[in-house]
Backbone as XML, in Angstrom:
<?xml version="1.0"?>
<chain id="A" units="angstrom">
  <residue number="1" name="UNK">
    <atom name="N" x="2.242" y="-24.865" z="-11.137"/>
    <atom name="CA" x="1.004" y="-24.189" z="-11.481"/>
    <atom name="C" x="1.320" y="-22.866" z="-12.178"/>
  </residue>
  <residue number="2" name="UNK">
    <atom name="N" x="0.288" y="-22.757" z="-13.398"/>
    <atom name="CA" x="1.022" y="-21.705" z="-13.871"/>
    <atom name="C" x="0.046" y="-20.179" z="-13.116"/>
  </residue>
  <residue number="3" name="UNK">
    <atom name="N" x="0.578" y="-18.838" z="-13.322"/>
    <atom name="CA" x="-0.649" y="-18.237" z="-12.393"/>
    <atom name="C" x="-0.907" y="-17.082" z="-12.942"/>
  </residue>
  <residue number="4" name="UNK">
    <atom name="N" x="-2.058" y="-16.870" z="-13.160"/>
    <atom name="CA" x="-2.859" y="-15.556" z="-14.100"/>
    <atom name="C" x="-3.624" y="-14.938" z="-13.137"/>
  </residue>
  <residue number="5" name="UNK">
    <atom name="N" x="-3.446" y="-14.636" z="-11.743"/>
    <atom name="CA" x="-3.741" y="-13.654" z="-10.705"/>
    <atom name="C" x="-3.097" y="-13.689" z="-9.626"/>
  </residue>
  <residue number="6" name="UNK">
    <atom name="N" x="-2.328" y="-12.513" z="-10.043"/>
    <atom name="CA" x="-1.361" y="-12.349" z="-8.698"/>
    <atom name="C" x="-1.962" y="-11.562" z="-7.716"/>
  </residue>
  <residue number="7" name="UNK">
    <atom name="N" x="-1.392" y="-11.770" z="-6.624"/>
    <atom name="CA" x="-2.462" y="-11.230" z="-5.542"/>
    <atom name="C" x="-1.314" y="-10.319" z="-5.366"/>
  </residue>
  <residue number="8" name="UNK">
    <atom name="N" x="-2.388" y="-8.836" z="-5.119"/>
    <atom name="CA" x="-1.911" y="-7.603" z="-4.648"/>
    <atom name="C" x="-1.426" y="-7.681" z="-3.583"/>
  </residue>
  <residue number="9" name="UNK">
    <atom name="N" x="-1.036" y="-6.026" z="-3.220"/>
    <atom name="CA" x="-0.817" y="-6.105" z="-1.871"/>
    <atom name="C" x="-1.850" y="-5.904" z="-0.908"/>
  </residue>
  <residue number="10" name="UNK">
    <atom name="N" x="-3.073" y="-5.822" z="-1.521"/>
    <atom name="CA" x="-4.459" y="-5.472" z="-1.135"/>
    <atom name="C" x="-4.793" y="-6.299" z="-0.952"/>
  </residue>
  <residue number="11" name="UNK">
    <atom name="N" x="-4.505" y="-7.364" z="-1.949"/>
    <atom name="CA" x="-5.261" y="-9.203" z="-1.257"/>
    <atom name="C" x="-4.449" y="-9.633" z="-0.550"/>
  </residue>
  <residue number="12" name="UNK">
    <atom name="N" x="-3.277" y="-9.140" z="-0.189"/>
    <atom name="CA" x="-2.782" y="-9.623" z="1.145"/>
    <atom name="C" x="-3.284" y="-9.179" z="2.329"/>
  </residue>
  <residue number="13" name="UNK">
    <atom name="N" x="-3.068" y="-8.095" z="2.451"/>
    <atom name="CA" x="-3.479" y="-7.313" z="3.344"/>
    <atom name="C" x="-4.668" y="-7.771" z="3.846"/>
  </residue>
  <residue number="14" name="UNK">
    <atom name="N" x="-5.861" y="-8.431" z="3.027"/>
    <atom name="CA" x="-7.141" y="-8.927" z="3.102"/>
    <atom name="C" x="-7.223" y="-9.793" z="3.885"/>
  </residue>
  <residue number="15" name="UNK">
    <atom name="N" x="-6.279" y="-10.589" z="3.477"/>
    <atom name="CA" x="-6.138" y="-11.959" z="3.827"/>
    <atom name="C" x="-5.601" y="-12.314" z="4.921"/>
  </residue>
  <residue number="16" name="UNK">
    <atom name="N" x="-4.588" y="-11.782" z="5.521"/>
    <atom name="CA" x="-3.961" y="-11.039" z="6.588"/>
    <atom name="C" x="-5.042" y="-10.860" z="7.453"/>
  </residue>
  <residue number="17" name="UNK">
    <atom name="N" x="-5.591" y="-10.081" z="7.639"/>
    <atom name="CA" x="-6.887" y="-9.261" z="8.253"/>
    <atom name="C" x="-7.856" y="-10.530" z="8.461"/>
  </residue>
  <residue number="18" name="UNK">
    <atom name="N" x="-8.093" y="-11.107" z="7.232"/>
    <atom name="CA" x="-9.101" y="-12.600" z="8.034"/>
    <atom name="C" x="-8.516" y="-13.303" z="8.797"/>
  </residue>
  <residue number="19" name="UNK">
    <atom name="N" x="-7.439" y="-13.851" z="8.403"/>
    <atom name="CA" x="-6.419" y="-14.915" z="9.045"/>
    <atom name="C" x="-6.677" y="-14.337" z="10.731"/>
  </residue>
  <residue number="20" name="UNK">
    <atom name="N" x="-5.997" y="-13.270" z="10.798"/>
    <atom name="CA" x="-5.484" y="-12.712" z="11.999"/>
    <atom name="C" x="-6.941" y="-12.712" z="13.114"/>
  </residue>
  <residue number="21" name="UNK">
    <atom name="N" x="-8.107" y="-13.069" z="12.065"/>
    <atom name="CA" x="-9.721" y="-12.512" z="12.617"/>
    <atom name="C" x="-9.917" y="-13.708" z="13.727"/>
  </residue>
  <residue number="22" name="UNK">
    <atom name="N" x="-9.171" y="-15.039" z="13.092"/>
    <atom name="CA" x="-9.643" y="-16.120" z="13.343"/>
    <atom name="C" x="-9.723" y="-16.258" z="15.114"/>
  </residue>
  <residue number="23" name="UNK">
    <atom name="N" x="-9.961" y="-17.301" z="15.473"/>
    <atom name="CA" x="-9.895" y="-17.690" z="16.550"/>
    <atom name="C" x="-8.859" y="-19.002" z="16.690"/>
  </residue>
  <residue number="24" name="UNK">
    <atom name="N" x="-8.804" y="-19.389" z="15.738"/>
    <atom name="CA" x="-7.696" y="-20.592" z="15.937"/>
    <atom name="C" x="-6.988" y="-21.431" z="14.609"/>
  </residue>
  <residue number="25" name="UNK">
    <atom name="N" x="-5.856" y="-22.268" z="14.907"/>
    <atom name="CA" x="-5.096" y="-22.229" z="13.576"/>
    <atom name="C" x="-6.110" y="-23.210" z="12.545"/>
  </residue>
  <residue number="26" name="UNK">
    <atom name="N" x="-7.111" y="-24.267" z="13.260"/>
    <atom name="CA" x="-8.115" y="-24.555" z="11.996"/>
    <atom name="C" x="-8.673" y="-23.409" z="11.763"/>
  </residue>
  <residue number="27" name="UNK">
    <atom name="N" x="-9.623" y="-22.491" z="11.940"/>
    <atom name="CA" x="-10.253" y="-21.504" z="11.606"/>
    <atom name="C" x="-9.572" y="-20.620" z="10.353"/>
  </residue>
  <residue number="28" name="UNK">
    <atom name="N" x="-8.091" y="-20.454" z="10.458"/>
    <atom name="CA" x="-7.274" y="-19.880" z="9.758"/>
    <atom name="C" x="-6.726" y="-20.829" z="8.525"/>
  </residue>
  <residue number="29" name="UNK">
    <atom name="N" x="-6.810" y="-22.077" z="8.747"/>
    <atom name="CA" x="-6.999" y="-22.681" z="7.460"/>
    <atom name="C" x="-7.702" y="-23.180" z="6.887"/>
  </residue>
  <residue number="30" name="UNK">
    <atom name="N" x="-9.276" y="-22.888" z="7.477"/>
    <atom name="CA" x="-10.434" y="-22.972" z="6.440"/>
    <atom name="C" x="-10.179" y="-21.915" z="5.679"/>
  </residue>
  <residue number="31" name="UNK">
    <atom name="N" x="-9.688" y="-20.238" z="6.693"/>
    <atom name="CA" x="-10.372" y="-19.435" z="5.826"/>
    <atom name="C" x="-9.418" y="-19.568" z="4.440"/>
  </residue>
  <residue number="32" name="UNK">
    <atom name="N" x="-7.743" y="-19.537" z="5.160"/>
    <atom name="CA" x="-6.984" y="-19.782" z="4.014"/>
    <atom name="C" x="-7.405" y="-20.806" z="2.643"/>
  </residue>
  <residue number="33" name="UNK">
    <atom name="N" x="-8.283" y="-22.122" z="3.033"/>
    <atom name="CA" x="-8.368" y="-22.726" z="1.762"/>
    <atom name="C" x="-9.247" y="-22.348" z="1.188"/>
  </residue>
  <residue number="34" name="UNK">
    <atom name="N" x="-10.327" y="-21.127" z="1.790"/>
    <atom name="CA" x="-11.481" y="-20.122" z="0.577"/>
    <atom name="C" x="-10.550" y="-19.036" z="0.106"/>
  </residue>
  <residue number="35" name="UNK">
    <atom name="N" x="-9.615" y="-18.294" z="0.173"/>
    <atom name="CA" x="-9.120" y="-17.382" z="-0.187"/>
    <atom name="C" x="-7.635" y="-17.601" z="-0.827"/>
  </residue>
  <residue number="36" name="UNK">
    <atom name="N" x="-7.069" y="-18.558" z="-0.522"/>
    <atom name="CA" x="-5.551" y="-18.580" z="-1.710"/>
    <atom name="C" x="-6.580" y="-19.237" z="-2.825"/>
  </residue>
  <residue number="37" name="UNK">
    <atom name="N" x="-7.260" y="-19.604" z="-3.272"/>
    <atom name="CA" x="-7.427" y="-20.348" z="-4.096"/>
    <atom name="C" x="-7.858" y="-19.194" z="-5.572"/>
  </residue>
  <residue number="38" name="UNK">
    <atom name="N" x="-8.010" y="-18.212" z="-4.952"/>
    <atom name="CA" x="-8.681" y="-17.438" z="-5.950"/>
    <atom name="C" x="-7.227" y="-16.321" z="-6.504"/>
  </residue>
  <residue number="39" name="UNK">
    <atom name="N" x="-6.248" y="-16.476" z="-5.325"/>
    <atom name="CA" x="-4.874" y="-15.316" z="-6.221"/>
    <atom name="C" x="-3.934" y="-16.215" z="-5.993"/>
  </residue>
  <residue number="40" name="UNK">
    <atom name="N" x="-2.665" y="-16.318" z="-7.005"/>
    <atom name="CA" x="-1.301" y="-17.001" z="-6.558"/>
    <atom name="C" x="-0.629" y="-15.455" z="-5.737"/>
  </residue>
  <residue number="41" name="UNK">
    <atom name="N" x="0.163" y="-16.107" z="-4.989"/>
    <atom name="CA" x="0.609" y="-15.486" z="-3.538"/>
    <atom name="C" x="2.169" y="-15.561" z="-3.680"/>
  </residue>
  <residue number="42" name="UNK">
    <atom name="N" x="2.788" y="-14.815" z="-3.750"/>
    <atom name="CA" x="4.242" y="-14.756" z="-3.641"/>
    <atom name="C" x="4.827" y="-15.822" z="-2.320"/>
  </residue>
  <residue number="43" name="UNK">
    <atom name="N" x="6.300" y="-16.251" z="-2.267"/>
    <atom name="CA" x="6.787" y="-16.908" z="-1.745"/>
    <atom name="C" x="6.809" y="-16.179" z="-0.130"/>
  </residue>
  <residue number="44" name="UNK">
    <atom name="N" x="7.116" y="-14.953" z="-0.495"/>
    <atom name="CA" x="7.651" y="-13.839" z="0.560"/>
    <atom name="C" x="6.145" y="-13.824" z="1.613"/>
  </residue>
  <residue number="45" name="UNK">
    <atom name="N" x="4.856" y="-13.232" z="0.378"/>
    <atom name="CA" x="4.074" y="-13.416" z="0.810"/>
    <atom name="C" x="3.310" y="-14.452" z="1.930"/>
  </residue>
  <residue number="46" name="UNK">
    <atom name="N" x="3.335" y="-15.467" z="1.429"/>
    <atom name="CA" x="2.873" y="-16.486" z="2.127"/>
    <atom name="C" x="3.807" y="-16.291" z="3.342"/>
  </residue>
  <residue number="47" name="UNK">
    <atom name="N" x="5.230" y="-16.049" z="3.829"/>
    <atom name="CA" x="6.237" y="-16.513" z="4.540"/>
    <atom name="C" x="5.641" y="-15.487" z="5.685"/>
  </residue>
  <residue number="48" name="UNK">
    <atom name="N" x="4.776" y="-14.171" z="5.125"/>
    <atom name="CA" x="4.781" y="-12.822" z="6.124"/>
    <atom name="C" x="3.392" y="-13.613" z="6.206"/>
  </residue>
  <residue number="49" name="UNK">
    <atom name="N" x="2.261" y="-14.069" z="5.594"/>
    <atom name="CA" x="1.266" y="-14.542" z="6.400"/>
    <atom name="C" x="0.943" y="-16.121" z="7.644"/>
  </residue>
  <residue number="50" name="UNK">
    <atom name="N" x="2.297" y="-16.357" z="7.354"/>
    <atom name="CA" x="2.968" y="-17.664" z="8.608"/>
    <atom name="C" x="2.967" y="-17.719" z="9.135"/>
  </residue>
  <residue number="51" name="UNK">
    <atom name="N" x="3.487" y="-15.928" z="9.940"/>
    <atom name="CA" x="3.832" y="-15.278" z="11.178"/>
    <atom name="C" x="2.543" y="-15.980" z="11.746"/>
  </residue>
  <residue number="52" name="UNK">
    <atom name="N" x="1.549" y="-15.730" z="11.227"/>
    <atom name="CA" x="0.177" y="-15.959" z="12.274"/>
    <atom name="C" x="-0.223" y="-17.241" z="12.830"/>
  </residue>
  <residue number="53" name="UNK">
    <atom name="N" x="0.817" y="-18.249" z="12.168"/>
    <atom name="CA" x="0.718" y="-19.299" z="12.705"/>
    <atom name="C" x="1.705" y="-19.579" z="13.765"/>
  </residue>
  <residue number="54" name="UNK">
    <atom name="N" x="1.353" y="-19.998" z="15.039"/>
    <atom name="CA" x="1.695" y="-20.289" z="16.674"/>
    <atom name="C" x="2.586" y="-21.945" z="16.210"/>
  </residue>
  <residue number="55" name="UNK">
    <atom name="N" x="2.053" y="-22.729" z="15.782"/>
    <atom name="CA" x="2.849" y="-24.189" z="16.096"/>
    <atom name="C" x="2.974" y="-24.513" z="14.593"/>
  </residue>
  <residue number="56" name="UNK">
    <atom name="N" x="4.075" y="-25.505" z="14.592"/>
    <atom name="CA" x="4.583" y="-26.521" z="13.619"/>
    <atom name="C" x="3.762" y="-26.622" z="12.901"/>
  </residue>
  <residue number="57" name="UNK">
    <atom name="N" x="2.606" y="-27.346" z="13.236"/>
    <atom name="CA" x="1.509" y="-27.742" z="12.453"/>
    <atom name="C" x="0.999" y="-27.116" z="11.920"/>
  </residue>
  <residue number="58" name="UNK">
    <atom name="N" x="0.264" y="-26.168" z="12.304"/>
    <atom name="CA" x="-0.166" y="-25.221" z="11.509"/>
    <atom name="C" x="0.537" y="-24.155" z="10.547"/>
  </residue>
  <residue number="59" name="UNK">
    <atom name="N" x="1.512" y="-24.272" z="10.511"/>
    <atom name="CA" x="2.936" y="-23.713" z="9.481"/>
    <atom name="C" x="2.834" y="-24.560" z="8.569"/>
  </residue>
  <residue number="60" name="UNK">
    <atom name="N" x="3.123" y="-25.929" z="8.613"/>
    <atom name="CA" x="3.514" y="-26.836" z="8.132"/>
    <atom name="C" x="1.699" y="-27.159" z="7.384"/>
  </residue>
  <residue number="61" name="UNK">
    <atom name="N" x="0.725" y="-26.984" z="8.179"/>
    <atom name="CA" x="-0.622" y="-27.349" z="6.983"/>
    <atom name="C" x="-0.536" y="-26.186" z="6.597"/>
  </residue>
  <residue number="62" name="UNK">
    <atom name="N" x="-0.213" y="-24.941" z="6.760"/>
    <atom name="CA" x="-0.708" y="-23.964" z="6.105"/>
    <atom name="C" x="0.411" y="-23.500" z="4.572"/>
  </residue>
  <residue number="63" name="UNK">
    <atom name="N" x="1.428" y="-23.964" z="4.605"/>
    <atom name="CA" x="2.403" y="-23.964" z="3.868"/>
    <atom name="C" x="2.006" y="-25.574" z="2.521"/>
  </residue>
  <residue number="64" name="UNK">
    <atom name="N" x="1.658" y="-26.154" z="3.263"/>
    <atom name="CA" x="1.267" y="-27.614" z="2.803"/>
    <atom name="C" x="-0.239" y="-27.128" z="1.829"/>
  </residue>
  <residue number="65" name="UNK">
    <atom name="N" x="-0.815" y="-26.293" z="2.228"/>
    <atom name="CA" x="-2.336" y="-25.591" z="1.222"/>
    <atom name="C" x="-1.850" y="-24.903" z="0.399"/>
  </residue>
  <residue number="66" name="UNK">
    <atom name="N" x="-0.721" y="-23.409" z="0.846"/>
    <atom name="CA" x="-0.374" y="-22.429" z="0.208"/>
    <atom name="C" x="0.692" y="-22.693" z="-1.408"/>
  </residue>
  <residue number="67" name="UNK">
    <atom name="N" x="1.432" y="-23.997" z="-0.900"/>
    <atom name="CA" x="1.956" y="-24.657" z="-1.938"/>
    <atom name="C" x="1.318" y="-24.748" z="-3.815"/>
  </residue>
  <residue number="68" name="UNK">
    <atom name="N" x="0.269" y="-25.364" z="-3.704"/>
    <atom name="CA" x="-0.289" y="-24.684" z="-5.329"/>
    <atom name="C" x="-0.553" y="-23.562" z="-5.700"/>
  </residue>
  <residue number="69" name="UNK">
    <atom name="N" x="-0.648" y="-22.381" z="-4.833"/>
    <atom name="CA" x="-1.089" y="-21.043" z="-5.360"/>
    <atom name="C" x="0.306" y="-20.053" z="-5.089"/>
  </residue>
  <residue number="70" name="UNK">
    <atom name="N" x="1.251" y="-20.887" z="-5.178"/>
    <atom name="CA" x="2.441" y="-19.955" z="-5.114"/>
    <atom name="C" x="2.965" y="-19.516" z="-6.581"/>
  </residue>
  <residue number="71" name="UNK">
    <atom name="N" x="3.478" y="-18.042" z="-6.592"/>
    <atom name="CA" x="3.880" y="-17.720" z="-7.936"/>
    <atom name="C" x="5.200" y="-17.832" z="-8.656"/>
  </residue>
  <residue number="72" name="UNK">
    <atom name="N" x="5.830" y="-18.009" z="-7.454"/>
    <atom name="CA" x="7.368" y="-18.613" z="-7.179"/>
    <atom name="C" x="7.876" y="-20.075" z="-6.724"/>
  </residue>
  <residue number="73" name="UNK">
    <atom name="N" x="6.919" y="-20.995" z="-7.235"/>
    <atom name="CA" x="7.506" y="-22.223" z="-6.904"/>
    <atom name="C" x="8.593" y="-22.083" z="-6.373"/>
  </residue>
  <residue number="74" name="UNK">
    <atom name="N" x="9.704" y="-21.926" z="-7.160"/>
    <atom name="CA" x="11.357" y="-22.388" z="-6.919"/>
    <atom name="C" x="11.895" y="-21.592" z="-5.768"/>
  </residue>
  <residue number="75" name="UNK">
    <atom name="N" x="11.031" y="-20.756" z="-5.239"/>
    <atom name="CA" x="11.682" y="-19.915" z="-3.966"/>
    <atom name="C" x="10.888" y="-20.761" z="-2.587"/>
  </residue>
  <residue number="76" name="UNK">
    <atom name="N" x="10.134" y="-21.546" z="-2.980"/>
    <atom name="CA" x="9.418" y="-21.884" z="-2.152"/>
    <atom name="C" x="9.679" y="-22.715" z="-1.092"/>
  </residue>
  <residue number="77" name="UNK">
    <atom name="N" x="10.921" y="-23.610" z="-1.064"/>
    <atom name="CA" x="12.200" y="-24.349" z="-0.263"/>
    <atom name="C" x="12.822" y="-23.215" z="0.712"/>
  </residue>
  <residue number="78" name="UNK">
    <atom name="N" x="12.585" y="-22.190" z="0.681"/>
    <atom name="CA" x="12.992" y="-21.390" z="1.917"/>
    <atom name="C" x="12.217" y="-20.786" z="2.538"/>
  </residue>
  <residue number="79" name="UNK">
    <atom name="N" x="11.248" y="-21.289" z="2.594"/>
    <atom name="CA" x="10.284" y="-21.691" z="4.027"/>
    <atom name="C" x="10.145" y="-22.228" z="5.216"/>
  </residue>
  <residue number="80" name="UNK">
    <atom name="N" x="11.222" y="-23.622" z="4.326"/>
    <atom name="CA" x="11.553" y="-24.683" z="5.898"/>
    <atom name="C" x="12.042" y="-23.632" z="7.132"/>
  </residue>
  <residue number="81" name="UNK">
    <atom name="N" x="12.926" y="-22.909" z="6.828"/>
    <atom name="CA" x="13.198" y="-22.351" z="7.718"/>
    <atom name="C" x="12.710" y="-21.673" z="8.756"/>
  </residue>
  <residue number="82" name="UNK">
    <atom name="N" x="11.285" y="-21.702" z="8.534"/>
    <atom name="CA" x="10.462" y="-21.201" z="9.223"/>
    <atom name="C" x="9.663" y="-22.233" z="10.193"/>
  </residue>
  <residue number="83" name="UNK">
    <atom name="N" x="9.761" y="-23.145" z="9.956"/>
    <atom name="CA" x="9.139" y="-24.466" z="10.936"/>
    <atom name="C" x="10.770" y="-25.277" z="11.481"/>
  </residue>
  <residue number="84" name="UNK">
    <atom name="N" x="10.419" y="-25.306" z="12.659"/>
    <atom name="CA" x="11.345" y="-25.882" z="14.238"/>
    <atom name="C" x="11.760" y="-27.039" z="13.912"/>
  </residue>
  <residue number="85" name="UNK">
    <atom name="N" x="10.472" y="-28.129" z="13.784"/>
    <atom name="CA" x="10.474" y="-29.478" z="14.331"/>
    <atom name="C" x="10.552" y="-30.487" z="13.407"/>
  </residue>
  <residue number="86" name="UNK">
    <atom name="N" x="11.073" y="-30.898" z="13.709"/>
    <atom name="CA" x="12.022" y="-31.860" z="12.289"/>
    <atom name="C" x="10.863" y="-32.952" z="11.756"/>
  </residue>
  <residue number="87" name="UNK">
    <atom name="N" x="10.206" y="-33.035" z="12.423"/>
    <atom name="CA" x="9.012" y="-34.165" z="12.034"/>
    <atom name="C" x="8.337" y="-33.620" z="10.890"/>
  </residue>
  <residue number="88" name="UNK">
    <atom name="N" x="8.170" y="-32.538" z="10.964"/>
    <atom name="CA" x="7.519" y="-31.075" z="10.025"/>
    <atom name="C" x="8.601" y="-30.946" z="8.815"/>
  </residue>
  <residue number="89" name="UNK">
    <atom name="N" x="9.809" y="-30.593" z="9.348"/>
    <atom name="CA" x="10.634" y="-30.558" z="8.019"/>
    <atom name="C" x="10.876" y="-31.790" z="7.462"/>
  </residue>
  <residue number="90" name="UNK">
    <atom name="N" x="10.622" y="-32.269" z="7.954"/>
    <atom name="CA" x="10.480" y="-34.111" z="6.539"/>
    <atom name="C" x="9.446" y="-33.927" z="5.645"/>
  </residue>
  <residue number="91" name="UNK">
    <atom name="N" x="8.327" y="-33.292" z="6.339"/>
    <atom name="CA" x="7.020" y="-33.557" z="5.787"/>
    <atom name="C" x="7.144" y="-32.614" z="4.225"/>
  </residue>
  <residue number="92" name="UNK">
    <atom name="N" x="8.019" y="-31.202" z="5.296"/>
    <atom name="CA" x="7.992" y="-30.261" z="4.129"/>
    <atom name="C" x="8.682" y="-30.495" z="3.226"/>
  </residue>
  <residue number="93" name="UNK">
    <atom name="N" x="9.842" y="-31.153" z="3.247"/>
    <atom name="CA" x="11.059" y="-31.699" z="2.624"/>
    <atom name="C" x="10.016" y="-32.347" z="1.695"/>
  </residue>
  <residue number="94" name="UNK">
    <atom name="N" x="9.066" y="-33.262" z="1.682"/>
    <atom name="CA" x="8.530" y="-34.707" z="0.861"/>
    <atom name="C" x="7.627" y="-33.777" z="0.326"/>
  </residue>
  <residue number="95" name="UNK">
    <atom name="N" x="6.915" y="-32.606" z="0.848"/>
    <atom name="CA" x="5.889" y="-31.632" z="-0.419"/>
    <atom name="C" x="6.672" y="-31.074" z="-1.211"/>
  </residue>
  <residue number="96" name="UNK">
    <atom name="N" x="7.759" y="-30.652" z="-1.251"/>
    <atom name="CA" x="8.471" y="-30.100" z="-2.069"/>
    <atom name="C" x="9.591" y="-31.060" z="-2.964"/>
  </residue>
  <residue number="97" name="UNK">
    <atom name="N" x="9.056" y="-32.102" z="-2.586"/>
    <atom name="CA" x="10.202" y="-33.166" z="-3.368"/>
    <atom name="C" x="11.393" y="-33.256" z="-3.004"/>
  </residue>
  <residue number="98" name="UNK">
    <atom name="N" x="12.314" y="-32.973" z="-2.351"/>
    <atom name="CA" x="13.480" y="-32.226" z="-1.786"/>
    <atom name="C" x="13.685" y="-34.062" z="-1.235"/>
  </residue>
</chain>
């Protein structure tokens, strides 16, 4: 994807701030799929808004959404490292083609 709005550190911060508002990891990826859609999000970025995700799954869907609005595709394979459970790193392995 190519990307003509990079998100500040202000739309992180934003975004951050909703995420964190939520009550639970669906809640946090509704809000995530109204709000990446409108800035591409650095690799790093996305990796510091992860933290807020508690389990596999929700790493793994929320990384699995964040995937088209990244501005760094090619950095985007060092993420796995951030999800445990190998069932998850296949999955992530097969979104990223890997």
């Amino acid at each position: 994807m190519v990307c003509n709005d990079q998100a500040s550190d202000n739309d992180f911060l934003k975004l951050r701030r909703t995420l964190a508002a939520q009550e639970t990891e669906e809640d946090m990826i509704a809000a995530s799929k109204k709000n990446l859609k409108n800035k591409c999000f650095t690799t790093e970025q996305i990796k510091n808004l992860s933290v807020l995700f508690l389990t596999n799954n929700g790493k793994y869907q929320f990384f699995h959404l964040a995937y088209n609005y990244v501005s760094d595709e090619e950095q985007f394979g060092s993420l796995q490292s951030e999800i445990k459970d190998e069932y998850y790193i296949k999955r992530f392995k097969a979104l990223i083609n890997e």
